[in-house]
C-alpha positions in Angstrom: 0.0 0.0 0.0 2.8 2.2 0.1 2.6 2.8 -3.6 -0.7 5.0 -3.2 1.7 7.7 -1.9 4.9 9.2 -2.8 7.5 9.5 0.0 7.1 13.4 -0.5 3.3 13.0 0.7 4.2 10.5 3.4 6.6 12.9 5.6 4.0 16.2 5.7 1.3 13.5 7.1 4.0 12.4 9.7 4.9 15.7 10.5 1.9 16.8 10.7 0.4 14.2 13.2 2.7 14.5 15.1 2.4 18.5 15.7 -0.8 18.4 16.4 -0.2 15.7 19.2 2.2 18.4 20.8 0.3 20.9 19.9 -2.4 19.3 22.4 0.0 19.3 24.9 1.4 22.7 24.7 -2.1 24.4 24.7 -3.0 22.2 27.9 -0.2 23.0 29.6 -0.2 27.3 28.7 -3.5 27.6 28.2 -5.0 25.1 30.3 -7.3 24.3 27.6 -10.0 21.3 28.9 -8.8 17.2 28.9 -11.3 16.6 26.3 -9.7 19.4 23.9 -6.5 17.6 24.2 -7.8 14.3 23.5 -9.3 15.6 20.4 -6.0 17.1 19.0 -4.3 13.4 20.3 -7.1 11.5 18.2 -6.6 13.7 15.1 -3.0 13.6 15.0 -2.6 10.0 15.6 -5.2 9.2 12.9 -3.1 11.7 10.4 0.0 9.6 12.1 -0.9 6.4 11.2 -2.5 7.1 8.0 1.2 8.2 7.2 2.6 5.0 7.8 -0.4 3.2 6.0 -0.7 5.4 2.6 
């Protein structure tokens, strides 16, 4: 399956997930931002983190 994308559309998707992971974090911890929001950000960028390693 790793023929569907090029390796030059692969690395954004990891990058990206895994920003928005610490991105989670970072607004919990400076903006105290609510668990749930957090989770959120964690469950998007692990979807977009896998899906990097499965396109």
């Amino acid at each position: 399956m790793k023929h569907v994308l090029k390796s030059r559309y692969r690395y954004p998707l990891f990058a990206l997930g895994l920003f928005l992971i610490e991105l989670g974090g970072l607004l919990l911890y400076f903006l105290k931002i609510p668990m749930y929001g957090v989770e959120i950000f964690a469950i998007i960028g692990f979807i977009i983190f896998l899906s990097s390693f499965l396109a």
